[in-house]
N, CA, C and O atoms as a GROMACS GRO file, in nm:
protein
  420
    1UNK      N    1   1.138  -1.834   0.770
    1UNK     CA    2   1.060  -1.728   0.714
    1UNK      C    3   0.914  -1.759   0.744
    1UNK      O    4   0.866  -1.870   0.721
    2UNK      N    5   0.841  -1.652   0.800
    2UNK     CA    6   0.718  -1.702   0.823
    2UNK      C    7   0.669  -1.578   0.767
    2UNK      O    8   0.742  -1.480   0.780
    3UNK      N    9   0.528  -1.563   0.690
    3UNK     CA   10   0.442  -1.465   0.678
    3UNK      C   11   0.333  -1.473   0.736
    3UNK      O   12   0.265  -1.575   0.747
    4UNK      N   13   0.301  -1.332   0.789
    4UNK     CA   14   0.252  -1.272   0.849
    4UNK      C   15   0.080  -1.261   0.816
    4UNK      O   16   0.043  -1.320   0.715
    5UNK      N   17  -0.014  -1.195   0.888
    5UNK     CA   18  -0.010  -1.279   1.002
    5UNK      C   19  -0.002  -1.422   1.059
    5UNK      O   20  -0.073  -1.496   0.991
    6UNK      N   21   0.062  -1.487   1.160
    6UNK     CA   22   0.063  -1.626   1.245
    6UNK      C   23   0.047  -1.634   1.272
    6UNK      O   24  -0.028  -1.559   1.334
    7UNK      N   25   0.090  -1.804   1.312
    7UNK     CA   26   0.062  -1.834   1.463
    7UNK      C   27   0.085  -1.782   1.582
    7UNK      O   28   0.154  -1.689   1.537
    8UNK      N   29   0.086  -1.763   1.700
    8UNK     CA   30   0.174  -1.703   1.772
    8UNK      C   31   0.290  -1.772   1.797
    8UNK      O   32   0.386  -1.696   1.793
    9UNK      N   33   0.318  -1.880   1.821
    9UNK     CA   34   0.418  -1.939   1.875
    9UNK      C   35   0.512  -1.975   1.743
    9UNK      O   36   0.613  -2.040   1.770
   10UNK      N   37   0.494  -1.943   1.619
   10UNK     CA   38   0.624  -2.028   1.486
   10UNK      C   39   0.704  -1.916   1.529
   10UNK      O   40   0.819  -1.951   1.504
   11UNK      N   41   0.708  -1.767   1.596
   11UNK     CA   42   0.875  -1.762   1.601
   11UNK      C   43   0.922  -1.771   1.718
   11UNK      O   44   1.040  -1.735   1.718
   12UNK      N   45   0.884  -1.804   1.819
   12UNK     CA   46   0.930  -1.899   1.916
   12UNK      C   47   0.990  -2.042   1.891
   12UNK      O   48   1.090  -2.099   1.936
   13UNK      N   49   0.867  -2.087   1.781
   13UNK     CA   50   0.954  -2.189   1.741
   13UNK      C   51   1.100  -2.228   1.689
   13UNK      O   52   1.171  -2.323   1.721
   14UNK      N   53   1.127  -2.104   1.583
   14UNK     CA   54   1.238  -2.112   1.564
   14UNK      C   55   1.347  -2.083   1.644
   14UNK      O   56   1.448  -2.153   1.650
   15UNK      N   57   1.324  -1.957   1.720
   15UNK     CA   58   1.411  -1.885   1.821
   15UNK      C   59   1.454  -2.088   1.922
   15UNK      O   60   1.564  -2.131   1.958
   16UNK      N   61   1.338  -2.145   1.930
   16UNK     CA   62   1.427  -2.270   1.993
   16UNK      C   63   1.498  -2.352   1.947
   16UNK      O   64   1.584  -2.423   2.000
   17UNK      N   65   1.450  -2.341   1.814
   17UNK     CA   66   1.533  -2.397   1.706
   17UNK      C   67   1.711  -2.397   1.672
   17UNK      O   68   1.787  -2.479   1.622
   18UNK      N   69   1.732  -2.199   1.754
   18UNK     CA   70   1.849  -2.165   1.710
   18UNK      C   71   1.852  -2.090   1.598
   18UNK      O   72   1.963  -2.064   1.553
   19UNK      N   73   1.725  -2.038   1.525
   19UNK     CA   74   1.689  -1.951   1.432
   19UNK      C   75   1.664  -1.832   1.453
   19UNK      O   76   1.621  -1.784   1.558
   20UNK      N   77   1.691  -1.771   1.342
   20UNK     CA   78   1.617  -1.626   1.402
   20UNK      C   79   1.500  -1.605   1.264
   20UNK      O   80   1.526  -1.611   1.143
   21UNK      N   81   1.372  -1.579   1.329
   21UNK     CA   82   1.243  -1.552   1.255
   21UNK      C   83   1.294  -1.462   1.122
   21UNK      O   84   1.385  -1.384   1.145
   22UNK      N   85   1.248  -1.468   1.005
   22UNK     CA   86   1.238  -1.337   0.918
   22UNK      C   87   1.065  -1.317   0.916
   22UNK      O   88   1.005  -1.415   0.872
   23UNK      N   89   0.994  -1.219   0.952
   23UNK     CA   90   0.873  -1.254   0.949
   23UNK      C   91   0.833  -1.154   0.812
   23UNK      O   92   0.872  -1.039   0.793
   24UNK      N   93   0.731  -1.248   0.711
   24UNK     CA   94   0.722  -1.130   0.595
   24UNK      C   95   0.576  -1.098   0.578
   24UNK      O   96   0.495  -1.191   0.583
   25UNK      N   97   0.533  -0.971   0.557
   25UNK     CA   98   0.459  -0.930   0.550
   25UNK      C   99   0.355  -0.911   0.428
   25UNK      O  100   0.386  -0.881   0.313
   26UNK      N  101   0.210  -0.938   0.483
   26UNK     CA  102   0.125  -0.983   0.372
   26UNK      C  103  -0.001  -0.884   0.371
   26UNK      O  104   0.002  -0.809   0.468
   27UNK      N  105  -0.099  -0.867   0.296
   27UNK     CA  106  -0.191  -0.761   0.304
   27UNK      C  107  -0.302  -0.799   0.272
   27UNK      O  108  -0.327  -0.882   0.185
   28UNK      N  109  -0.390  -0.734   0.352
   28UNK     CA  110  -0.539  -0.808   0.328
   28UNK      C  111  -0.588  -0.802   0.153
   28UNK      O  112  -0.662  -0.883   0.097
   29UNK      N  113  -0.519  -0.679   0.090
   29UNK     CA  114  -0.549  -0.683  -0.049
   29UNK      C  115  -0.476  -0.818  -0.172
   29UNK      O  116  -0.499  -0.858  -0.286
   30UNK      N  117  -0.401  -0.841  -0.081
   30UNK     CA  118  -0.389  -1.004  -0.096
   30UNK      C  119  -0.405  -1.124  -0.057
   30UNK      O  120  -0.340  -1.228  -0.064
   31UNK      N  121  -0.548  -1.078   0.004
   31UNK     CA  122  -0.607  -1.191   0.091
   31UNK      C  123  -0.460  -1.303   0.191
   31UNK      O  124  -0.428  -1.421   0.210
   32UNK      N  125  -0.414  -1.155   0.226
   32UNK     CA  126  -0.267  -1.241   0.331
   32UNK      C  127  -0.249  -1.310   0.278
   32UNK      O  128  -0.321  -1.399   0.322
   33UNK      N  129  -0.174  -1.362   0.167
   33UNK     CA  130  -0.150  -1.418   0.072
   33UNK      C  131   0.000  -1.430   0.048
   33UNK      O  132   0.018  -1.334  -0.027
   34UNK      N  133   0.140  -1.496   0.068
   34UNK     CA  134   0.240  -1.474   0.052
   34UNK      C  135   0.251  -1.434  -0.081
   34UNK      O  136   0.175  -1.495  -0.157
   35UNK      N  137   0.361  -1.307  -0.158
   35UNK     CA  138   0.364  -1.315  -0.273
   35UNK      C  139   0.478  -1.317  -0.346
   35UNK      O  140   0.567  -1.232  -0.353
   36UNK      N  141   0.465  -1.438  -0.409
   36UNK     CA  142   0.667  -1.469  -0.480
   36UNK      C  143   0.752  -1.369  -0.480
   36UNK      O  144   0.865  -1.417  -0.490
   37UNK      N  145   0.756  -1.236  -0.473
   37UNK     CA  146   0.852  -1.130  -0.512
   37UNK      C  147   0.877  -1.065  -0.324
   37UNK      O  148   0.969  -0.996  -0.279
   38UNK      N  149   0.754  -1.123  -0.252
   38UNK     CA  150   0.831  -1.079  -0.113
   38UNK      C  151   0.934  -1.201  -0.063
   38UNK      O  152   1.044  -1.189  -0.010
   39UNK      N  153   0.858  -1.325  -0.096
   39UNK     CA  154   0.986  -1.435  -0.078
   39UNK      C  155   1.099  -1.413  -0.143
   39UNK      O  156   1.194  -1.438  -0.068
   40UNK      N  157   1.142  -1.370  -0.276
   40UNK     CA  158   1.220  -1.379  -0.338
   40UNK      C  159   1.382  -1.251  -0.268
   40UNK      O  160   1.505  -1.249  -0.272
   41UNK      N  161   1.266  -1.166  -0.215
   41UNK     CA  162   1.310  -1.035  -0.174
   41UNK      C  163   1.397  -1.058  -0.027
   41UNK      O  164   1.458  -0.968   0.032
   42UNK      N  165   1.390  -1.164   0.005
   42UNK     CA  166   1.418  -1.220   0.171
   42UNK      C  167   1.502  -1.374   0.146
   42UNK      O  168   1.609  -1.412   0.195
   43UNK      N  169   1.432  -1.426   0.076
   43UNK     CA  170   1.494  -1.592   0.086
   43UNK      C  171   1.678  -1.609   0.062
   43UNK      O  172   1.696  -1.565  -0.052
   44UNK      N  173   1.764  -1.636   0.098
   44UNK     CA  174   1.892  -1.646   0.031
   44UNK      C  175   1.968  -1.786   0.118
   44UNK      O  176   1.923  -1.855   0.210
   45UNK      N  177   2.069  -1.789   0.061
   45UNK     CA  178   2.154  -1.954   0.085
   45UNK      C  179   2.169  -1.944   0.233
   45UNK      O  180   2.286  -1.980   0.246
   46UNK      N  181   2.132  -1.920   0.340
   46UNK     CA  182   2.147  -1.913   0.454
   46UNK      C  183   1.977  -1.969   0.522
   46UNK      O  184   1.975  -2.036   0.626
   47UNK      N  185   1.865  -1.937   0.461
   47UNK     CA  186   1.768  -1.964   0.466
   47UNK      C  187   1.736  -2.104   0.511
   47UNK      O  188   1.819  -2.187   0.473
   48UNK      N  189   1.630  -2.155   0.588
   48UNK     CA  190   1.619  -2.318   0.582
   48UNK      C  191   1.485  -2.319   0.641
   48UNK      O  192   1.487  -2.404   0.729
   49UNK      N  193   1.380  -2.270   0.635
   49UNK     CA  194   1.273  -2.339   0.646
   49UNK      C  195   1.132  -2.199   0.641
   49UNK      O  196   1.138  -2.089   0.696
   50UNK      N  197   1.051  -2.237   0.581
   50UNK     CA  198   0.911  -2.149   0.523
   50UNK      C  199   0.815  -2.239   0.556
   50UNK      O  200   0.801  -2.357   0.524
   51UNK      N  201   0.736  -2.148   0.640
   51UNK     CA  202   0.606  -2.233   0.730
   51UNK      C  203   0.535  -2.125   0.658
   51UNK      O  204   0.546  -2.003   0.672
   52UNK      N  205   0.428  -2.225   0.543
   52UNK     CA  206   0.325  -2.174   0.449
   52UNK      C  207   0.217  -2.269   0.466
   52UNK      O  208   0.223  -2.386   0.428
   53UNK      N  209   0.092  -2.200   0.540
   53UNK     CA  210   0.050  -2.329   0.597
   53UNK      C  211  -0.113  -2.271   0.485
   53UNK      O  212  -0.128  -2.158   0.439
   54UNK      N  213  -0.197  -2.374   0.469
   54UNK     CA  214  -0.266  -2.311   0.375
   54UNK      C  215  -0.362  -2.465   0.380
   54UNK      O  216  -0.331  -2.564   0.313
   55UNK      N  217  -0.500  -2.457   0.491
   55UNK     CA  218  -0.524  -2.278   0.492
   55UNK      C  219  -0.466  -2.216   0.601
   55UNK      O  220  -0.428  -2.293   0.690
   56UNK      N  221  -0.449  -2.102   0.619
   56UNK     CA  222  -0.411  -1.995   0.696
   56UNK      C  223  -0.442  -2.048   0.842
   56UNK      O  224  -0.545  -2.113   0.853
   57UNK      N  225  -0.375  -2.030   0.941
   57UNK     CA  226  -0.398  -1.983   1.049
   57UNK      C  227  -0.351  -1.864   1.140
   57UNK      O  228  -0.254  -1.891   1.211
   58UNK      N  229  -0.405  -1.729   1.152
   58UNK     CA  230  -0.583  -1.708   1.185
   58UNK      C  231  -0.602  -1.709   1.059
   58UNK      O  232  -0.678  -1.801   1.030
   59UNK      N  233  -0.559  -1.631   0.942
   59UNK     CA  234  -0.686  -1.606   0.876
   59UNK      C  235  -0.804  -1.652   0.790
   59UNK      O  236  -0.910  -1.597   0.758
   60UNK      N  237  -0.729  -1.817   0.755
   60UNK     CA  238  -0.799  -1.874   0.717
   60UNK      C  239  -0.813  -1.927   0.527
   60UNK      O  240  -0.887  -2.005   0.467
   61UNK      N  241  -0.690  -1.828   0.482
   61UNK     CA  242  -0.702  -1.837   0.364
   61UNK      C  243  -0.594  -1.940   0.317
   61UNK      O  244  -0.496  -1.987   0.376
   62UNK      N  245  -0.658  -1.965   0.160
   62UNK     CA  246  -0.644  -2.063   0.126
   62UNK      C  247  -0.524  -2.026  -0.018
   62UNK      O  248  -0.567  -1.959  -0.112
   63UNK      N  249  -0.402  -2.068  -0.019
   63UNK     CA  250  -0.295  -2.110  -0.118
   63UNK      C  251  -0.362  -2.163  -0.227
   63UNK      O  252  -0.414  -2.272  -0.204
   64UNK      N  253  -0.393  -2.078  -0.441
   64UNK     CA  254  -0.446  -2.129  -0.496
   64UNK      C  255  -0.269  -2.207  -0.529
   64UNK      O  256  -0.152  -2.194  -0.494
   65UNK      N  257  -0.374  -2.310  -0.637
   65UNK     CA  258  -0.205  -2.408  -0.706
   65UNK      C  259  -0.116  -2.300  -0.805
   65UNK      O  260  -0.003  -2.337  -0.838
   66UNK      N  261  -0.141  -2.232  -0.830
   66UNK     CA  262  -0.100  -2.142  -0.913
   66UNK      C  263   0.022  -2.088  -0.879
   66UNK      O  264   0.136  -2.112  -0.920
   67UNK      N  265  -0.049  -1.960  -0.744
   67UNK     CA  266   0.069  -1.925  -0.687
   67UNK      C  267   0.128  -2.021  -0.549
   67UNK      O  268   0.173  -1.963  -0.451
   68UNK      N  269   0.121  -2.160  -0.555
   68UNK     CA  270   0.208  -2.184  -0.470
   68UNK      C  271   0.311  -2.281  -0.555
   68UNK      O  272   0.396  -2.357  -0.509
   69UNK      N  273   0.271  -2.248  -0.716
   69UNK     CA  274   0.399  -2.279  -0.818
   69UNK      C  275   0.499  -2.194  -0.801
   69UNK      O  276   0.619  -2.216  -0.780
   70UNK      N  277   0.441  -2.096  -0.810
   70UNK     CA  278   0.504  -1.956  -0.797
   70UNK      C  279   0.606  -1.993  -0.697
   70UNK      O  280   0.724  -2.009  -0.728
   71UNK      N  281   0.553  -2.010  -0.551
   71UNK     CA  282   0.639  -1.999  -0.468
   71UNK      C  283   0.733  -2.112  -0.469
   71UNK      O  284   0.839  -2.083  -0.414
   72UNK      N  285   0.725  -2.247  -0.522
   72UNK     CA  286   0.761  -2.296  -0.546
   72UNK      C  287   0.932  -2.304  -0.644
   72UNK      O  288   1.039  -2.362  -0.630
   73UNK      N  289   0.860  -2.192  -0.761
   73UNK     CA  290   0.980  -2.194  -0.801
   73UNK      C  291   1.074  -2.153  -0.786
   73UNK      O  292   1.174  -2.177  -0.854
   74UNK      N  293   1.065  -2.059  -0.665
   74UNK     CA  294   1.152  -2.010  -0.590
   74UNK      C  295   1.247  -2.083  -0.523
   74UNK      O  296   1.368  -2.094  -0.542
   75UNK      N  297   1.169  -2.134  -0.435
   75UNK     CA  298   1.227  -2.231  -0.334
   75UNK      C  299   1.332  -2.343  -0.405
   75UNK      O  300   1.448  -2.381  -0.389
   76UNK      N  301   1.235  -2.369  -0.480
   76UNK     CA  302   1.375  -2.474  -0.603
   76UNK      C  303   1.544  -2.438  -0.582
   76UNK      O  304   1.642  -2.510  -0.561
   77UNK      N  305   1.522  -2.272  -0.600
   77UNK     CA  306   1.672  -2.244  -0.625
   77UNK      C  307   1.765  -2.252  -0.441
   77UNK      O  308   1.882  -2.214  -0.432
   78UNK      N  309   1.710  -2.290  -0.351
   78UNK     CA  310   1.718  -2.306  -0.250
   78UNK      C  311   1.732  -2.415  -0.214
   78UNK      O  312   1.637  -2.414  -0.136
   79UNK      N  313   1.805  -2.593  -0.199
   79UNK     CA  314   1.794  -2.712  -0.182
   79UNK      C  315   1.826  -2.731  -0.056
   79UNK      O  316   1.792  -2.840  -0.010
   80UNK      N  317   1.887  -2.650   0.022
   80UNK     CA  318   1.862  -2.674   0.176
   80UNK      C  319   1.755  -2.630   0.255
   80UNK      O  320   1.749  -2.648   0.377
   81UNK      N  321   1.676  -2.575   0.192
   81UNK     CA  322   1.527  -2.502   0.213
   81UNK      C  323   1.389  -2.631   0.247
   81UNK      O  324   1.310  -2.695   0.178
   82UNK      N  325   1.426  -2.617   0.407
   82UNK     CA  326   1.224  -2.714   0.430
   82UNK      C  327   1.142  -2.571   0.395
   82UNK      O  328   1.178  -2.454   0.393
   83UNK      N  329   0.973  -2.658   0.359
   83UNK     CA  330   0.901  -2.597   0.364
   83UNK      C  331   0.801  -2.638   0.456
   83UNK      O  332   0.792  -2.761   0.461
   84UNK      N  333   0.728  -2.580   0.525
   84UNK     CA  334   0.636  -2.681   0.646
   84UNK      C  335   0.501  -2.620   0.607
   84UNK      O  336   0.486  -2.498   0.620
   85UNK      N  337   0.397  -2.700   0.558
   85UNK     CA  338   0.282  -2.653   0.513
   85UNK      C  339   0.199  -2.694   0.531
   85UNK      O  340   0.241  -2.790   0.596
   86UNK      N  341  -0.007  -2.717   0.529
   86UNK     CA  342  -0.058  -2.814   0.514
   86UNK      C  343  -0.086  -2.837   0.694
   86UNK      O  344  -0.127  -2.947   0.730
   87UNK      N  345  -0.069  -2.762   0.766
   87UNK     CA  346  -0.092  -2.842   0.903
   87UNK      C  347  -0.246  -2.837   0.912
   87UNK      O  348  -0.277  -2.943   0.965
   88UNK      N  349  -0.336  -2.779   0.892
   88UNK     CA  350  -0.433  -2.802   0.900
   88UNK      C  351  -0.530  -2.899   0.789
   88UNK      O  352  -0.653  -2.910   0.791
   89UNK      N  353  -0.439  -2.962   0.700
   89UNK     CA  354  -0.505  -3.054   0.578
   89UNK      C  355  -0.639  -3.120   0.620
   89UNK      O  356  -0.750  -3.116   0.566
   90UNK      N  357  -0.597  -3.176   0.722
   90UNK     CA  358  -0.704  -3.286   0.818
   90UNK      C  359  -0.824  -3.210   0.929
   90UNK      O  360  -0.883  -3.264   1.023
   91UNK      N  361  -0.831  -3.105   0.892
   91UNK     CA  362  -0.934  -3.015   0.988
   91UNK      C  363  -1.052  -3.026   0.896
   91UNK      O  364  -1.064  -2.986   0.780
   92UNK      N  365  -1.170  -3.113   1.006
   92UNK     CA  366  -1.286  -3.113   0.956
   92UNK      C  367  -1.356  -2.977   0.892
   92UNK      O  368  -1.437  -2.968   0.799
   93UNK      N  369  -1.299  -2.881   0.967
   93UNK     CA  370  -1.373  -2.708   0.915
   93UNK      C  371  -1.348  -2.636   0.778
   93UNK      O  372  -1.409  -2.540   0.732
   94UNK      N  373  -1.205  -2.731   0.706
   94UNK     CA  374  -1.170  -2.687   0.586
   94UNK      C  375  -1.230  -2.806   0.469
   94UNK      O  376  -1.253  -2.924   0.494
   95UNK      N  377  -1.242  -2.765   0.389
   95UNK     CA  378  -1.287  -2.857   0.268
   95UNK      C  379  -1.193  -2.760   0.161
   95UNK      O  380  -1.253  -2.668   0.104
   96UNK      N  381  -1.062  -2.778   0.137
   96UNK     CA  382  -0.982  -2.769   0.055
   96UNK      C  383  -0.911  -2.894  -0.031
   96UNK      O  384  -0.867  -3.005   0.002
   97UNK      N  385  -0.923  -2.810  -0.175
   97UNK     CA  386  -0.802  -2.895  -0.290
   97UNK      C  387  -0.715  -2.960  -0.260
   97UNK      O  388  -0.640  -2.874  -0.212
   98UNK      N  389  -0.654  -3.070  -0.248
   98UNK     CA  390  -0.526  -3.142  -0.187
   98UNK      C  391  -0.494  -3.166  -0.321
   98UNK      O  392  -0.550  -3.220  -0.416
   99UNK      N  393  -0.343  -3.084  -0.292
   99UNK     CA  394  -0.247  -3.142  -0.413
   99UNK      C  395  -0.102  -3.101  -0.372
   99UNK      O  396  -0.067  -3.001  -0.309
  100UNK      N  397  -0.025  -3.206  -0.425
  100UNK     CA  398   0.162  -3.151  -0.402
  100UNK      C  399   0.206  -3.107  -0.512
  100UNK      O  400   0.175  -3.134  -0.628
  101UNK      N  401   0.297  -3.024  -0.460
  101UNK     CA  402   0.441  -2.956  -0.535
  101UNK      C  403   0.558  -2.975  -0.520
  101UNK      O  404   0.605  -2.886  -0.450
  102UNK      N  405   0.640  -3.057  -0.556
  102UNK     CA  406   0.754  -3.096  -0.606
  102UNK      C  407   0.846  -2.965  -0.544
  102UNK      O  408   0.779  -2.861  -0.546
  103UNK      N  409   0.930  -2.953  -0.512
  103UNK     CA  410   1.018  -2.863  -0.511
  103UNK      C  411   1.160  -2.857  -0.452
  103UNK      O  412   1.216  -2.764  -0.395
  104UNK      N  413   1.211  -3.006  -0.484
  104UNK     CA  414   1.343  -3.077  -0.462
  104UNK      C  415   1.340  -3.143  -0.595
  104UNK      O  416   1.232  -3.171  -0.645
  105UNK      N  417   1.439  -3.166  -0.649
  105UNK     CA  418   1.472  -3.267  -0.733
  105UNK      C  419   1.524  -3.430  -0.709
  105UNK      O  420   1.548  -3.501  -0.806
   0.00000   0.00000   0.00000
């Protein structure tokens, strides 16, 4: 599952993977923002991996802790579910909050 807008290449990525993309859609009035009820609306036991990368690439925005509880608690009900996030943590251009979320037991 990837939301929208991306990278160009994560559903290529998967397609090599042997996946097929669900790509979900986000809106600038949510500062492209994934929002728990579109994950929830898509995610099911067949599911295995959500590239939530934060901050954003293009757009740049940034995952508060709040709602990436949110998304979080979703994913919980999902235990074969990666999440791939954070690729830009280490980019001198961001000065973002570092913190984890649990979301395996």
């Amino acid at each position: 599952m990837i939301p929208a807008p991306y990278w160009v290449s994560y559903p290529e990525m998967a397609r090599l993977a042997g996946a097929m993309p669900v790509i979900l859609p986000t809106s600038i009035s949510d500062n492209y923002l994934l929002r728990p009820e579109s994950l929830a609306s898509v995610i099911n036991e067949n599911s295995r991996i959500l590239i939530l990368c934060s901050p954003s690439n293009p757009t740049g925005s940034v995952y508060p802790k709040e709602l990436l509880e949110e998304i979080a608690a979703i994913v919980r009900k999902y235990p074969r579910l990666l999440v791939c996030t954070r690729i830009l943590l280490y980019s001198s251009y961001f000065r973002v909050e570092t913190f984890f979320i649990k979301t395996s037991s």
